[in-house]
N, C-alpha and C positions, 0 to 999 in steps of 0.2 A: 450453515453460513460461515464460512471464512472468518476469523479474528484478526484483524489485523490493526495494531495500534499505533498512530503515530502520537510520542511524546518528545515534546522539547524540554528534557530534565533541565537544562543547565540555563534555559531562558524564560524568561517572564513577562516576552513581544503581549500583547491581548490578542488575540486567535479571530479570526473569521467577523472583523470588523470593519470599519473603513472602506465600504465597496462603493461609494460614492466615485463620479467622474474626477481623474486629477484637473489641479484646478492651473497648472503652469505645463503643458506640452513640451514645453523649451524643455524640461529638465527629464523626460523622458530618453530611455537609452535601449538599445538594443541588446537583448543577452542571446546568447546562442551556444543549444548545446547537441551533443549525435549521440544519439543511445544506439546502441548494435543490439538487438538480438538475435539470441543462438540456444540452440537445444544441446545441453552438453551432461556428460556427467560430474554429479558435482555433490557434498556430504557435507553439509552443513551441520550433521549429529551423529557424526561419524558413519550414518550409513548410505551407501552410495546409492542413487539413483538419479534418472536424468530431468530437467530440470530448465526450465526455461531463463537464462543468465541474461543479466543485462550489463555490458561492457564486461564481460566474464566474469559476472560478481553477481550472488544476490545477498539483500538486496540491492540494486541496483545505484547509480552516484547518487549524491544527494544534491538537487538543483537548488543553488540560491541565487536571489536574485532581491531589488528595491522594488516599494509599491513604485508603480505606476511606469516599470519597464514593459519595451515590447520584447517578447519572449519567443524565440523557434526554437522547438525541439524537432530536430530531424530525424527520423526512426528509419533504419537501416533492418531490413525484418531478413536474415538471414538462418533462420530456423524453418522447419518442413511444415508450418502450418500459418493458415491465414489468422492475424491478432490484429490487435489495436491498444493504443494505449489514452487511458481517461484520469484528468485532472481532478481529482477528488475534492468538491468543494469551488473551485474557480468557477465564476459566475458564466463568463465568454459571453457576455452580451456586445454582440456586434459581431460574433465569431463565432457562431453556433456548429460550423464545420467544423472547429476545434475539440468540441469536447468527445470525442474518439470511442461514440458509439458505433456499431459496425450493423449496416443496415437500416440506420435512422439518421444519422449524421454524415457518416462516411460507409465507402466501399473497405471492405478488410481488406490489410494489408498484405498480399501475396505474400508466399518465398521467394525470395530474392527478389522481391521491391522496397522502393523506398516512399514514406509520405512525410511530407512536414507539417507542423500543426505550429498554428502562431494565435496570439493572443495579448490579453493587455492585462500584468497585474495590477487588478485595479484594487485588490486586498490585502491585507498583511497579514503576517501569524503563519500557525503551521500546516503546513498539506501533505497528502499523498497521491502520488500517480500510479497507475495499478492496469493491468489488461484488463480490456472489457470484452472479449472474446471466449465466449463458452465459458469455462473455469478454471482457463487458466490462472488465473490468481493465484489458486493452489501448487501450479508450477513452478512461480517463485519472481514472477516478472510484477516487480513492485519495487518504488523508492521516495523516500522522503523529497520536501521540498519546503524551502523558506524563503519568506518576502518577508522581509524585513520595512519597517514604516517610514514613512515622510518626516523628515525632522520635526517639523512642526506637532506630531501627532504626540499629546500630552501620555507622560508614561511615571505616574503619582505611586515612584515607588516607596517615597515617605509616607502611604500608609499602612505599607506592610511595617517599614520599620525606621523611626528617625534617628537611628543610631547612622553617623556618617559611615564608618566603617562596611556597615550591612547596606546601605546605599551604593557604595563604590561595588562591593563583590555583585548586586545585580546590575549596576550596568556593565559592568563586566561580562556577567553571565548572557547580558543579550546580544552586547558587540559577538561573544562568541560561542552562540549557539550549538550545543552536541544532540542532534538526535537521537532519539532510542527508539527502536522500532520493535514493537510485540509482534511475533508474529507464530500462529501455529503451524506444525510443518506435519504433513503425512507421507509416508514412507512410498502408496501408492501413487501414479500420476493422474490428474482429472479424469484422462478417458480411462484409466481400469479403476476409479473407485464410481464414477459413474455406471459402469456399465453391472461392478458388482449389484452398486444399488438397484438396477432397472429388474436385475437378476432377481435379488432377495425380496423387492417391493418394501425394503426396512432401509434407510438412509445411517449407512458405518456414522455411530458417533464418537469413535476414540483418532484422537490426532498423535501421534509417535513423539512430538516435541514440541516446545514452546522452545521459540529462537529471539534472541534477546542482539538487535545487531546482525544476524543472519548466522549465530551460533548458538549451542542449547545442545541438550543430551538426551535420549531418548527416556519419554516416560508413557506410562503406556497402565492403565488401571487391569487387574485381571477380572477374568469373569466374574469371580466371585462380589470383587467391589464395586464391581457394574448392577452386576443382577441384584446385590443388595440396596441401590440410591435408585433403581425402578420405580417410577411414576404407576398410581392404577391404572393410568389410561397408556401407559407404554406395555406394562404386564397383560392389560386384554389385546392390545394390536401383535402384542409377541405370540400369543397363544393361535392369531392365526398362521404364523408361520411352521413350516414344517420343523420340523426336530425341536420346536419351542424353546430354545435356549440361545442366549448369547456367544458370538465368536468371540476371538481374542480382539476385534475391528471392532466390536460391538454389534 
């Protein structure tokens, strides 16, 4: 399974709270943003391969936006394969076409079509949007996202610290939120690390980098300090494999 972390180092918003109806419509606004995707090559740890880019970057913008904005994200699918793209976290109650399952919610996004997904953030704190098409995720079509809260919504940072000083640097930190996004990167793309797995009946457990921002350097454990942190129960399922030993993939 894919690692993918979204942190908000530099804010201290409260996360995946307040999904209650907003309670004033009036002050609801429209945000509107166009993701492009494209299959390009692209090294984000120095080694090249190709790579599903979102507005020619992974990964991709960072959406921000207020609770209780109405939100379009218009997805521009200019890559050779049918994707979608899913709200990680966003409830879409009332807009269940939005949340950009493909087959259960929506039709996949052709190449060379476009869909729009609208919705209401009715949450605040941090998210991520990510393909929900096969596995692609591993191709690099992923980005952070921030809603920031209702004025009214209580944010008691004098209990972390009543020093005024240390009060002002977090509301500081949350007026201006920097995302860090973990994310592990493999050198193969989903359809040849799946098809190795379908091959080998053993699922590659080594990832080639941890990308920190959508940069990182390759790291890569070798046989020998794989084959040494073996599980009993990973040691008997390897013995049914031919040549019983670990690749440099795992």
């Amino acid at each position: 399974m894919l690692l993918c972390w979204l942190l908000c180092v530099a804010s201290l918003v409260p996360t995946c709270h307040g999904g209650r109806a907003p309670t004033d419509d009036r002050r609801a606004r429209s945000r509107t943003f166009d993701l492009t995707i494209s299959w390009e090559r692209y090294a984000p740890d120095g080694f090249v391969r190709e790579m599903l880019l979102v507005n020619g970057k992974s990964p991709g913008p960072v959406l921000e936006m207020e609770q209780d904005d109405w939100v379009v994200v218009r997805v521009h699918n200019k890559s050779p394969f049918n994707t979608s793209v899913h709200f990680h976290g966003i409830v879409q109650q009332g807009t269940p076409w939005s949340d950009g399952v493909p087959g259960v919610t929506q039709r996949p996004i052709a190449p060379g079509r476009d869909f729009t997904y609208r919705f209401r953030a009715a949450q605040y704190g941090s998210y991520w949007y990510h393909a929900h098409a096969r596995s692609q995720i591993e191709d690099g079509l992923y980005g952070a996202m921030v809603i920031r809260p209702r004025p009214e919504i209580p944010k008691p940072f004098h209990l972390i610290s009543e020093a005024p000083a240390a009060v002002r640097a977090m509301q500081h930190a949350e007026r201006h939120v920097r995302p860090l996004i973990l994310y592990d990167l493999n050198h193969l793309t989903s359809v040849q690390r799946a098809d190795i797995t379908a091959r080998a009946v053993v699922e590659t457990t080594c990832y080639d980098a941890i990308l920190f921002n959508g940069k990182g350097r390759v790291t890569c454990l070798s046989e020998e300090d794989m084959a040494a942190n073996l599980t009993p129960g990973q040691r008997s399922s390897l013995s049914t494999v031919p040549g019983q030993k670990l690749t440099d993939k795992g």
